[in-house]
C-alpha positions as CSV (number, residue, x, y, z in Angstrom):
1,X,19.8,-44.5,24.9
2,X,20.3,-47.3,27.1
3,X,18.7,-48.0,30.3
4,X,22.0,-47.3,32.3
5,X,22.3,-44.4,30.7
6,X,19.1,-42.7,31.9
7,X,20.1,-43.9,35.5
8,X,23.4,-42.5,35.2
9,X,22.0,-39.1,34.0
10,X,18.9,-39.3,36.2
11,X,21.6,-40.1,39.6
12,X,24.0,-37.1,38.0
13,X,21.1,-34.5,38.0
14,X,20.2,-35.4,41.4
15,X,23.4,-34.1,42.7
16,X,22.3,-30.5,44.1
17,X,26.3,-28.8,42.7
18,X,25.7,-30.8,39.3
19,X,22.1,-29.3,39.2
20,X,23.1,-26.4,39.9
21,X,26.2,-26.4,37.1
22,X,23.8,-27.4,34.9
23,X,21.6,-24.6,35.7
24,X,24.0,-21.8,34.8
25,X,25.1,-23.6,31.8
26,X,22.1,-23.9,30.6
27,X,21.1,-20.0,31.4
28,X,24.1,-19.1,29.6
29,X,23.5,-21.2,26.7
30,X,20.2,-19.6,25.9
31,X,21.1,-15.7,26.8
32,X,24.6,-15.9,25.1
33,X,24.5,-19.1,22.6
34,X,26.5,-22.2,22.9
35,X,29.9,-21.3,22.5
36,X,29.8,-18.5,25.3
37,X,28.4,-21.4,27.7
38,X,31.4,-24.1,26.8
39,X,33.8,-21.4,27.1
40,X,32.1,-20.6,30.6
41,X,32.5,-23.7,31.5
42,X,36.1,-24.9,30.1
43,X,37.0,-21.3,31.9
44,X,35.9,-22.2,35.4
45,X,38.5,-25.0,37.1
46,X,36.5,-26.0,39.7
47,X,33.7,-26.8,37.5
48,X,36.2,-28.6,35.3
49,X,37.7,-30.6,37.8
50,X,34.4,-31.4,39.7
51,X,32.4,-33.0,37.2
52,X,35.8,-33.5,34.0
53,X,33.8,-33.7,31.0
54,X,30.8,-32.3,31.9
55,X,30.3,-30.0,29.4
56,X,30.4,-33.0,27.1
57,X,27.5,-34.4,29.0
58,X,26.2,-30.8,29.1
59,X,26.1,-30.5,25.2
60,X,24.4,-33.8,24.9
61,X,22.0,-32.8,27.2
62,X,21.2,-29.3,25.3
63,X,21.3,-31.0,22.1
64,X,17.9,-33.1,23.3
65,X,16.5,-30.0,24.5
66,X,17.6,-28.3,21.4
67,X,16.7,-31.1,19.1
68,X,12.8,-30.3,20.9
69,X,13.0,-27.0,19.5
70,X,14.2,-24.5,22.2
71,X,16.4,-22.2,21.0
72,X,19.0,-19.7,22.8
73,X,17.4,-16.7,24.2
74,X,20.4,-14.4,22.1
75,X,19.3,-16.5,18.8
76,X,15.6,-15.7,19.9
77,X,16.4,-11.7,20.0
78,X,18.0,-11.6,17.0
79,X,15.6,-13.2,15.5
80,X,12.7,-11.0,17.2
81,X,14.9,-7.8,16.2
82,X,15.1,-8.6,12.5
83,X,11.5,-9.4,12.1
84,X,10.2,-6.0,13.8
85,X,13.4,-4.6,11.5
86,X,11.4,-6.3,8.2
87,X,8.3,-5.1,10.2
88,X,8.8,-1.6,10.0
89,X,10.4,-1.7,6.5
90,X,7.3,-3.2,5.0
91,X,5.0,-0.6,6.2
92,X,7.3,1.9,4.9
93,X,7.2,0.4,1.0
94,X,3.5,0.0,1.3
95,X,3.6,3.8,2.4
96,X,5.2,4.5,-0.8
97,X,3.7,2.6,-3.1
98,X,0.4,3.7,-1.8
99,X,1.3,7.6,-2.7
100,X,3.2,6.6,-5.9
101,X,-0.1,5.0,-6.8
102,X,-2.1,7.7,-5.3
103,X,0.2,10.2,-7.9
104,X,0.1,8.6,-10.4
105,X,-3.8,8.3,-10.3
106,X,-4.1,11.8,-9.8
107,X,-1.4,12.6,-13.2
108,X,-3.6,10.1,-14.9
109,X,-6.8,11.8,-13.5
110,X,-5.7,15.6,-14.4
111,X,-4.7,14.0,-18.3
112,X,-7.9,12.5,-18.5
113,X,-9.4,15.6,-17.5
114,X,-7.4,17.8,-19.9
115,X,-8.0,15.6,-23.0
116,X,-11.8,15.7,-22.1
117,X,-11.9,18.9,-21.6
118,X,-9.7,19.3,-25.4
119,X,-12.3,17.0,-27.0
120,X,-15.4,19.2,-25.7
121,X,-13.8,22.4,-26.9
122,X,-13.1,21.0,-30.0
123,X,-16.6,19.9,-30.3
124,X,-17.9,23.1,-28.9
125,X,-16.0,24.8,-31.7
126,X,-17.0,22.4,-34.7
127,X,-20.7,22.4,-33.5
128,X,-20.5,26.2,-33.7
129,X,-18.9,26.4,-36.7
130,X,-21.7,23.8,-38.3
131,X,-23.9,25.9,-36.7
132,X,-23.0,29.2,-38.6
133,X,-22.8,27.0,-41.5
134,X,-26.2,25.8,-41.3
135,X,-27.8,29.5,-40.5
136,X,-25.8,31.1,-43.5
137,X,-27.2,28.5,-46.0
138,X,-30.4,29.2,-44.3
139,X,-29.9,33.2,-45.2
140,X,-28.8,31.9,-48.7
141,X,-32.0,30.2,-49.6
142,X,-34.5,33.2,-48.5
């Protein structure tokens, strides 16, 4: 950018209707996104004919601001919407993995539980069974 240039734009924006054309294309541009603002602006003739290519001017101008990192407001919603959107789906597959893993801790639990309980019998049984074994042979030798 020359220095012309920035005295030419500066000498523009002072002019109150330019300002204020600015203004509402700006507004537009960042509730309804760039193309809704140039066809705003290519719509209206008096706007057209005042300033001619202003929305060539205008597009520079949002394209520094946009180059700074402002975004349109629509964009912005969108963009809000989606994340609350993920947001909300996230806590719903933690939800289930936390009671998949919750079942299958308790199916792992109760089989645990079960073969235990199978081995104990079955030791219960066989420690019985030596124990006859032992008090017949016992009997046997009197």
């Amino acid at each position: 950018m020359n220095e012309n240039f920035i005295k030419d734009l500066m000498a523009l924006y002072s002019n109150p209707i330019f300002k204020g054309a600015f203004t509402d294309y700006l507004v537009r541009m960042q509730q309804d996104g760039m193309e809704a603002a140039r066809k705003y602006w290519m719509g209206s003739s008096d706007k057209s004919a005042l300033f001619g290519g202003g929305a060539d001017i205008f597009e520079k101008m949002v394209d520094f601001y946009s180059g700074l990192g402002f975004i349109s407001r629509k964009k912005y919603d969108e963009v809000l919407e989606e994340n609350e959107k993920l947001r909300k789906e996230n806590a719903f597959l933690r939800d289930v993995i936390q009671k998949m893993n919750l079942k299958v801790f308790e199916e792992g639990s109760r089989t645990f539980q079960e073969a235990w309980k199978s081995a104990l019998d079955k030791q219960l049984s066989v420690s019985t069974e030596l124990a006859k074994s032992f008090f017949e042979i016992l009997k046997d030798t009197k």
